[in-house]
Structures are given as structure tokens and as C-alpha cells.
C-alpha positions as CSV (number, residue, x, y, z in Angstrom):
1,X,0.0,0.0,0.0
2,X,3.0,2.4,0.9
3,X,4.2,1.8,-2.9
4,X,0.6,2.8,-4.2
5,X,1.4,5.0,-7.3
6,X,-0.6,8.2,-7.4
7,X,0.3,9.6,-10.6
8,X,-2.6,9.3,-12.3
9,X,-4.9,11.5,-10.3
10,X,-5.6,14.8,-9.2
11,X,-4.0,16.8,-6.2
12,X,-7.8,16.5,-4.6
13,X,-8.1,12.9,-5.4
14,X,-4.8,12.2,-3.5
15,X,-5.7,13.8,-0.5
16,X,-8.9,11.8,-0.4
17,X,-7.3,8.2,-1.2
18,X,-4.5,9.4,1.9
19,X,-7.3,10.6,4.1
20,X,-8.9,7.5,3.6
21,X,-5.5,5.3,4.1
22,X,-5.0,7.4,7.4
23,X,-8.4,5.4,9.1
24,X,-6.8,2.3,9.8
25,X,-10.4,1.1,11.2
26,X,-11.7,2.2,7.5
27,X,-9.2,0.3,5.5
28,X,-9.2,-2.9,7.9
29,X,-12.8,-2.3,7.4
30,X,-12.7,-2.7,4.0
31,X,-9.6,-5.1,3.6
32,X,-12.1,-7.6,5.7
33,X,-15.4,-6.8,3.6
34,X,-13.7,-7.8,0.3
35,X,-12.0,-10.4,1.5
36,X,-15.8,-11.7,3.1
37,X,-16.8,-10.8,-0.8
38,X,-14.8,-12.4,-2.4
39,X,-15.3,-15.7,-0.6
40,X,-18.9,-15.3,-1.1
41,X,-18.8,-14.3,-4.9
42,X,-16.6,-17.7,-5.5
43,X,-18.1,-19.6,-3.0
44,X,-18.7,-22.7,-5.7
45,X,-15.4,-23.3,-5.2
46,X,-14.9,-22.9,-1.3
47,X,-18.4,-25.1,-0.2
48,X,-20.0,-27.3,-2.6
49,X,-21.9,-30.5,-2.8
50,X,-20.1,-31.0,-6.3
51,X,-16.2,-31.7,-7.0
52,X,-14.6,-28.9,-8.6
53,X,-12.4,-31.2,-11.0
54,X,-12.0,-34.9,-11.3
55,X,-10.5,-37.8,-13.8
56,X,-12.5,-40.6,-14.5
57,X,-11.9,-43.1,-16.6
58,X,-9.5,-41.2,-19.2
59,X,-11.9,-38.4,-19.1
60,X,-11.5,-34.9,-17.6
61,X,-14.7,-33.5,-15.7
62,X,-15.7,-30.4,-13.9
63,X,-18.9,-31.1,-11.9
64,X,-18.5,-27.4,-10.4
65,X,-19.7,-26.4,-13.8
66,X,-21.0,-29.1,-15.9
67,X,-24.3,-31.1,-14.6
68,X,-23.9,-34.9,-15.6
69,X,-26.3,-37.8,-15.5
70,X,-25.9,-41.0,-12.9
71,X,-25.4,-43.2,-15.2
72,X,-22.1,-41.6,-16.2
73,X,-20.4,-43.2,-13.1
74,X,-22.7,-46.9,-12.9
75,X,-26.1,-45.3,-11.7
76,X,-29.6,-44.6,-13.0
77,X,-30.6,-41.3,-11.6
78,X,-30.5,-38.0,-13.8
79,X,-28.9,-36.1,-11.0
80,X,-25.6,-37.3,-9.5
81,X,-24.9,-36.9,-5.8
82,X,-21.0,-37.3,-5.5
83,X,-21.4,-37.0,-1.5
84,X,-23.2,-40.7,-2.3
85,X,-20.8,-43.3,-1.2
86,X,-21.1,-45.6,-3.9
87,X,-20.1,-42.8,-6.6
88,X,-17.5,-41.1,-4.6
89,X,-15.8,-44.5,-4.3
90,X,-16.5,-45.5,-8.1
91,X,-14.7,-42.2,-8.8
92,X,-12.1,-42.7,-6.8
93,X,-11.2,-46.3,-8.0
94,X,-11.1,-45.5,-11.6
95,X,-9.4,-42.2,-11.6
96,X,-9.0,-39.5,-8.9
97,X,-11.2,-36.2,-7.6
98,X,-10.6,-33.0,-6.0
99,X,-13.5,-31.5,-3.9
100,X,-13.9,-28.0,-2.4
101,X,-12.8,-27.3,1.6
102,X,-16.6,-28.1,2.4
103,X,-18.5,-30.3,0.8
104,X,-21.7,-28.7,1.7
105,X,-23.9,-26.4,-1.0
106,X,-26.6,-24.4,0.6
107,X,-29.1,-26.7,0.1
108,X,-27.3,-29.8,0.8
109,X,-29.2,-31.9,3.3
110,X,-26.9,-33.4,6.1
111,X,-28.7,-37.1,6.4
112,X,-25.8,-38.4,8.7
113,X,-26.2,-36.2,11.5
114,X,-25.5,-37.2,15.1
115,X,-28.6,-36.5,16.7
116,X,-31.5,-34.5,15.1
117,X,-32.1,-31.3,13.3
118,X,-31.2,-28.9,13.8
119,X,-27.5,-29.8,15.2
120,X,-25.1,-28.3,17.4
121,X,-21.8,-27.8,15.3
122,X,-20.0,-30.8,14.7
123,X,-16.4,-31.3,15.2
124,X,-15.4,-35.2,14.4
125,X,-12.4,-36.7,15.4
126,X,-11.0,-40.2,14.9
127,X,-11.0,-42.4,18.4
128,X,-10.5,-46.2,18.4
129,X,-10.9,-46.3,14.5
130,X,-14.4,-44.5,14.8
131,X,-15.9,-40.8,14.2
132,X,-16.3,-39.5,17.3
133,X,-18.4,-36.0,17.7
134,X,-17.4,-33.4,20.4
135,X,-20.6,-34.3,22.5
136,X,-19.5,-38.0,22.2
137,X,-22.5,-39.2,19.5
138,X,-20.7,-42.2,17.6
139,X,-20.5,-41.6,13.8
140,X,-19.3,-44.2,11.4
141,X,-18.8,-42.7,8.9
142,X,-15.8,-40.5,6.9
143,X,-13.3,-38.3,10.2
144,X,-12.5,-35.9,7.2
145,X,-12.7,-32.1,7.9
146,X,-15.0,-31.6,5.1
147,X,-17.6,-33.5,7.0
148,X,-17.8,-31.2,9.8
149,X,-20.6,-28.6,10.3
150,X,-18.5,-26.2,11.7
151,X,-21.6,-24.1,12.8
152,X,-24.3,-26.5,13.0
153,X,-26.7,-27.3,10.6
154,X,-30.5,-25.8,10.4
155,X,-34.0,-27.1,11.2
156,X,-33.7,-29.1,7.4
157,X,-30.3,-30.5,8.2
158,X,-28.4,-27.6,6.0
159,X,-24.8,-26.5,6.7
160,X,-25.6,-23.2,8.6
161,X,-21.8,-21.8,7.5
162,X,-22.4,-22.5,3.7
163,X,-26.1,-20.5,4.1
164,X,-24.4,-18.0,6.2
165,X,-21.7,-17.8,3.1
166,X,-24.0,-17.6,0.0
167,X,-26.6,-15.4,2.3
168,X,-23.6,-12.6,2.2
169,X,-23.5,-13.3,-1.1
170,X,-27.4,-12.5,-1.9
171,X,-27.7,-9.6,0.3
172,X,-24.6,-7.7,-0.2
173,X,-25.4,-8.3,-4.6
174,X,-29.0,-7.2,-4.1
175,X,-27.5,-4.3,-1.5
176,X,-25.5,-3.2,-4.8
177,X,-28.1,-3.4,-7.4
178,X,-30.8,-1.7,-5.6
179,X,-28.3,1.3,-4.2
180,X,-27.2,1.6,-7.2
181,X,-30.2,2.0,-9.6
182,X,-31.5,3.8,-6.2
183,X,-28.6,6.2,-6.5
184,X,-29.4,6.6,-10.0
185,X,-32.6,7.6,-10.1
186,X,-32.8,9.7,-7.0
187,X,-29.1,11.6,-8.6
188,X,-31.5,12.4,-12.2
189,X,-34.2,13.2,-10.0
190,X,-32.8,15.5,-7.3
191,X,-30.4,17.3,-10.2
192,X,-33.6,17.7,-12.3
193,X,-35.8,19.5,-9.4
194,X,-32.4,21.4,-8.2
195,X,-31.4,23.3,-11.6
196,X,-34.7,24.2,-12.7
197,X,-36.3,24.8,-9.3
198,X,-39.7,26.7,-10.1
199,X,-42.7,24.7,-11.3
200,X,-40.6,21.4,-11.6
201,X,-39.5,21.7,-8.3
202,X,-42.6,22.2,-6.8
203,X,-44.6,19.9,-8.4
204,X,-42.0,17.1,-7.6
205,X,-42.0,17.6,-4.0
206,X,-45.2,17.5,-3.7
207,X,-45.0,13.8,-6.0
208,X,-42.7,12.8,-3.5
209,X,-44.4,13.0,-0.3
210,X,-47.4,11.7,-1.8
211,X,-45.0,8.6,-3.2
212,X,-43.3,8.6,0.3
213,X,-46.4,8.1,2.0
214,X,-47.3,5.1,0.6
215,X,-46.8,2.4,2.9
216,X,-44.8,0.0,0.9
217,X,-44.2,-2.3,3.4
218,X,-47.7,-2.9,3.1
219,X,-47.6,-3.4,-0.8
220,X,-45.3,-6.2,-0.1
221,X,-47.2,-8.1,1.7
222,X,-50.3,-7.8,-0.4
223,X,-48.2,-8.8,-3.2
224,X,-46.7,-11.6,-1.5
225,X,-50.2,-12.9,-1.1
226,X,-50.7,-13.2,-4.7
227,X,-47.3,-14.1,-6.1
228,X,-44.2,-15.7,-5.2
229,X,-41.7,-13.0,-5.1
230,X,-38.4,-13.5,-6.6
231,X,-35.3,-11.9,-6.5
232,X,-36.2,-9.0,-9.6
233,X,-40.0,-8.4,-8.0
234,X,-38.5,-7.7,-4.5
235,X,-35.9,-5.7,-6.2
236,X,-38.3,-3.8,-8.4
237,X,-40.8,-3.2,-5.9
238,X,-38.1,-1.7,-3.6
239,X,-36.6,0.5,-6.2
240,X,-40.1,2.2,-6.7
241,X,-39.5,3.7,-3.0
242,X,-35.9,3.6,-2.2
243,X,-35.0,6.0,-5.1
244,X,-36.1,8.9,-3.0
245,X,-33.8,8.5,-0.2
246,X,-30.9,11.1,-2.9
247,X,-33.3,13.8,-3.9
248,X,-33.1,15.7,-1.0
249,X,-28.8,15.8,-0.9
250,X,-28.4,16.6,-4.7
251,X,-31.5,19.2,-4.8
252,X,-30.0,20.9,-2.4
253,X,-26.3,20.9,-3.8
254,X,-28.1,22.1,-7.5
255,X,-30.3,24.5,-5.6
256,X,-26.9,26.0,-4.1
257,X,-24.9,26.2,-6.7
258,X,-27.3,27.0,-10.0
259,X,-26.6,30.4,-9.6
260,X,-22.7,30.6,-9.0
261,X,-21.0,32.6,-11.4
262,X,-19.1,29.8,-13.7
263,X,-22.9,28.2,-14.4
264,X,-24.4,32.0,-15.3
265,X,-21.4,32.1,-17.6
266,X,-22.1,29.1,-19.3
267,X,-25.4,29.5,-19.5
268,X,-24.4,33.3,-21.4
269,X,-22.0,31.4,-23.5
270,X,-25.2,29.0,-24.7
271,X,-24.0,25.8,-22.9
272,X,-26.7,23.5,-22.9
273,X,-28.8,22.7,-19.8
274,X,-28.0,19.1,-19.5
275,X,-24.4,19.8,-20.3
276,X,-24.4,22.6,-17.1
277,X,-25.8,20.2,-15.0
278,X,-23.4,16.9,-15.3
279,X,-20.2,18.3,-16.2
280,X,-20.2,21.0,-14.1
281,X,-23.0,21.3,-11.7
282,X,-23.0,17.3,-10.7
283,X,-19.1,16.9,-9.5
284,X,-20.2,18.9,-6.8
285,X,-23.2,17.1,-5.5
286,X,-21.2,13.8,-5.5
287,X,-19.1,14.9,-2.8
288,X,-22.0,14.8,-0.5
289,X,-23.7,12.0,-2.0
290,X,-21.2,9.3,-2.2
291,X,-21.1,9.8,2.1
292,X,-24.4,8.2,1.6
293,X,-23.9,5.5,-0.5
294,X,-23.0,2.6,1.9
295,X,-25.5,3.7,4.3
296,X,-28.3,3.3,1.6
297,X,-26.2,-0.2,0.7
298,X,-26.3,-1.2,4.6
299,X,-30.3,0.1,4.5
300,X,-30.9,-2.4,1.4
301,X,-29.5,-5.1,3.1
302,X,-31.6,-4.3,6.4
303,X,-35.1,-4.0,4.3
304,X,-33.9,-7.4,2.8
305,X,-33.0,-9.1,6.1
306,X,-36.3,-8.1,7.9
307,X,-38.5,-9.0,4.9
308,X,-36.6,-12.7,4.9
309,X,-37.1,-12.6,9.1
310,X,-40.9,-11.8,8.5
311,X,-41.6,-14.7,5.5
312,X,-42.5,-11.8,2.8
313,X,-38.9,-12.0,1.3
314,X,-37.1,-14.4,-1.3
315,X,-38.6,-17.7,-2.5
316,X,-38.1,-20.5,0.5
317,X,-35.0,-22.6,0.0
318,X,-32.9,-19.4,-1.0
319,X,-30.1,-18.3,1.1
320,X,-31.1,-15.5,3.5
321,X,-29.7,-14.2,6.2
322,X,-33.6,-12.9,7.6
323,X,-34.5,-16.7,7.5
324,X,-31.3,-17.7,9.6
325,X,-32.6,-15.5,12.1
326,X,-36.1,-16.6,11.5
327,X,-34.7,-20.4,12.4
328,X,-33.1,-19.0,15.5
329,X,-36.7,-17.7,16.8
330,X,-38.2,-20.4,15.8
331,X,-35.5,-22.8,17.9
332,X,-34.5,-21.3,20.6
333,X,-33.2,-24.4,21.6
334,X,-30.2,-24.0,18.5
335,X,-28.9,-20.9,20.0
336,X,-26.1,-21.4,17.5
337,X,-28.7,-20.5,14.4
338,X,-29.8,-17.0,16.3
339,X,-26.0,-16.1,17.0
340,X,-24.7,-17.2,13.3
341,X,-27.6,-14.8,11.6
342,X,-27.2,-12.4,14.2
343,X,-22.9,-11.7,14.2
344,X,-23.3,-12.5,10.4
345,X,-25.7,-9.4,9.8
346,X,-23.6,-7.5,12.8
347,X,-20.1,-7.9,11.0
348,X,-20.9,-7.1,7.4
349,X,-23.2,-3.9,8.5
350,X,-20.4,-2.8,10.6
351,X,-17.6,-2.9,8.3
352,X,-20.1,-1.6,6.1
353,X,-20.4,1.6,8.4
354,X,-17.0,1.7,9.3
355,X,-16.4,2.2,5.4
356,X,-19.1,4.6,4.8
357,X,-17.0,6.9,8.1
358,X,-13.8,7.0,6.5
359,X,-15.1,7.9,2.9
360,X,-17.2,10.6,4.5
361,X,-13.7,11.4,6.7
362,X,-12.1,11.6,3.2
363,X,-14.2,14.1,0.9
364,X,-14.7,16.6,4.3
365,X,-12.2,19.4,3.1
366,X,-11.5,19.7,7.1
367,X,-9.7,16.4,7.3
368,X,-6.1,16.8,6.7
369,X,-3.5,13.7,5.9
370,X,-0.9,13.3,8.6
């Protein structure tokens, strides 16, 4: 980082990136989110049901990305589970295969538990030529670290650690897309009512506390009665509200600056409106908007959470942070299902925070580098 060459940019944008390298809780802040991301965005290849590559009888195979049929390795199903014993050992005796760290997808149903679902997090360990848990429930089967639950399984006998991984994955993606089409939308909107004021401004604030006041949680619900929402309708029906959240910040910035001297003389010299308002007028308002952005990113994964927690969110089966917690109300006897959801959603909305602090620290002309 101390090499980082800076050539490239502005004496502003230098100032900002050192500002921002100054918070040390920032950039550990963000060092630790994209290295959570990253995980989550490849996490096929960390946790997965499926081998990433194997060799079977002089044929090269990637089950990680190719689906193929039972009978392929001595079966009869259309759909091959390689976690099956019979496969994994016909695999293995004609050729060789390479799984991920854990064998677990998010939907992949743990039928060799030690005791019931949902199950305290399983640590096995070879005694006397035997799989022996932590809480001394005999397992026969494979001592292997791969065939630990290192965080317990759910009420359906899923690996809470691979939900907990691709449920970061969901919410931090549909964090992104709705902030930024939100950003979008609310930036056009606010810069619209801000440069021409008047008539357009007025009859758009009055649009948008009319639009505000709609109760959309209520929508939701009513729709959720009628159809099974998916990942775009959620998305789509959040963006009709969540848009709104900008218009305030950049009106005000336009409103502010519409009638500083460089815009009159642009406007004298017959620079076009639109031109005025994104090339010279817009810079401006970012500063103060981009400070927003990851708390409107940390608000869309919040709305996402507590529609999952309260069964009006994504499609059941999927990957949800809201429905880990969900399972940890539901049995509070698995304590370990509340307190995974609960220091999953803490961590990433905290670093999340943490980031949003140190690029506000950065853009506030007060902070000086040291």
C-alpha cells in the first residue's frame, strides 16, 4: 500500500485516497469486507456438494460447472450426488477427484447427522478407528474435515456456515443493485428538481411526499399474497420507493450552486442545460452524495433481512440471512442459528459503516492527511 502510485490523479483525489489510508479502522474495514466478498462471490469453489475437477476413466470433468447424469459413473438417476458413497468410491477407484474445503452447498441436506435437526456444530475426530463427535455421539462414517458442520446445521439439516456464506452473497449483490439504480434515479431526480427549481420543483416535492407516504411495506405483503416473489419483483418493488432517499442531498447541492458565477457564464455562452448540470454542476453534489452511499447499501441489506425474518422476502430454500434468524426464533433451543444470523448481519453492517465513516472522513475538506 506504501508503494501505491498516485500519478494518475488529481492533487484533490490524493488527499482523499491518503485521508482514507489514514483510518486504519476504514481500510481494515474494507480489507475484511472484500475479502468476506470475495469468498462469497466464488463460493462454488470454497463449499459445494459437487467436486470442482475430477478424472474418471480417461476423461477430464468439472462437476463445479457441468451437470452430468448418474449413469455416467454406474447409476440410473438423472442427477448425480457425488457426496453418495457408492459414486465417490467409483470415482475414486477409476481415476481421482478434487473437492472444495466443504462439501456442503446451501441446500445440501446433512442425512448423517449425530442427533436430530437442527445440530449443534460438529467437530469429528478419529478415536478407536471411529468418528467421534465433540458431544460424544458415535459416527461411522468419513473423520475428514470436510464432513464437519463447523456451525451447525439448520432445522432441514443444512450447513448453517455455507447458508451463512452464499446469504452474504445474496444480500450484499441485491445491496448493490438496488443502491445503485436507487442512487441513479434519486441523482437524475434531485439534479432535475435542483437546476430548474420553479414549477418542476414544486410539483415534484409534492410527487414525493405523496409517493413517500405510501406504505410500501404494506404493498409487499399484499403482493406476496398473490405471487411468489423473486429476486427481480422484490428488487423492483423496492426501487419504486428507495430512489427517493438522494433527492433531498443533490437538490440541495443544484439548488446551491445553480446560480454561481461559472454556471451564469455558461449558461451566457449557450452551454446546454443538460451539459451545465453533469459536467459542471453534478461533481459537486457527488461529494455529499457518495457519504451516503454505503449507508443506503447497509439500508438495502436491512429491508432485505427483515423482509426474509418476517416470510415476505425471497422464494423459500434461498439463502437468506432474515430466515437464519427466523430459524433462530423459531429454535431457541439451537442458540447457535440466532447467533450465526445475528454476528453474520452485525459484521458485514459494521464494516459496512465503518467504510461509509472513513469515505465521508475523506471528501470533508476539514480532514487533513498526517
Amino acid at each position: 500500500m506504501e508503494k501505491f502510485n498516485f500519478y494518475k490523479f488529481s492533487p484533490l483525489a490524493i488527499r482523499r485516497i491518503k485521508n482514507f489510508r489514514a483510518n486504519k479502522r476504514g481500510l481494515w474495514s474494507l480489507r475484511i469486507f472484500s475479502i468476506i466478498f470475495i469468498i462469497s462471490m466464488f463460493a462454488e469453489f470454497f463449499m459445494n456438494d459437487r467436486p470442482l475437477l475430477m478424472f474418471y476413466k480417461g476423461e477430464m470433468l468439472a462437476p463445479v460447472f457441468f451437470d452430468y447424469p448418474e449413469e455416467k459413473f454406474g447409476g440410473f438417476l438423472a442427477k448425480t450426488d457425488y457426496r453418495d458413497p457408492m459414486i465417490s468410491e467409483e470415482i475414486s477407484d477409476n481415476g481421482w477427484i478434487i473437492w472444495p474445503p466443504i462439501r456442503y452447498h446451501y441446500s445440501t441436506i446433512n442425512y448423517e447427522l449425530p442427533v436430530p435437526a437442527p445440530s449443534p456444530p460438529t467437530y469429528m475426530i478419529n478415536k478407536d478407528d471411529r468418528c467421534v463427535s465433540y458431544n460424544n455421539y458415535a459416527n461411522d462414517k468419513d473423520c475428514t474435515i470436510w464432513n464437519w458442520n463447523w456451525l451447525g446445521t439448520d432445522d432441514q439439516g443444512r450447513d448453517v456456515l455455507a447458508r451463512l456464506i452464499y446469504g452474504f452473497r445474496l444480500s450484499i449483490l441485491f445491496g448493490l443493485v438496488l443502491t445503485s439504480l436507487s442512487s441513479l434515479i434519486g441523482i437524475m431526480a434531485g439534479a432535475l428538481q435542483g437546476y430548474f427549481g420553479g414549477l418542476v420543483d414544486l410539483i415534484s416535492q409534492r410527487f414525493i411526499e405523496v409517493w413517500t407516504s405510501i406504505p410500501s411495506l404494506y404493498l409487499l405483503i399484499i403482493i406476496s399474497s398473490v405471487i411468489v416473489p423473486s429476486f427481480w419483483l422484490l428488487l423492483f418493488i423496492l426501487l419504486l420507493f428507495s430512489w427517493v432517499s438522494l433527492v433531498g442531498v443533490v437538490r440541495a447541492e443544484f439548488l446551491r450552486a445553480r446560480n454561481f458565477e461559472y454556471v451564469t457564464a455558461a449558461r451566457a455562452l449557450g452551454v446546454a442545460n443538460f451539459k451545465i448540470m453533469f459536467k459542471h454542476l453534478l461533481p459537486n453534489a457527488m461529494v455529499a452524495t457518495l457519504t451516503f452511499v454505503p449507508f443506503l447499501l447497509n439500508g438495502s441489506i436491512v429491508t432485505l433481512t427483515s423482509l426474509d425474518f418476517l416470510g415476505f422476502g425471497l422464494p423459500p430454500g434461498s439463502p437468506s440471512l432474515g430466515e437464519l434468524l427466523a430459524q433462530g426464533k423459531n429454535n431457541i433451543h439451537a442458540p447457535w442459528l440466532g447467533l450465526s444470523g445475528f454476528f453474520g448481519i452485525a459484521i458485514i453492517l459494521s464494516l459496512l459503516i465503518f467504510i461509509g465513516e472513513s469515505v465521508r472522513d475523506a471528501f470533508d475538506p476539514r480532514k487533513i492527511f498526517k
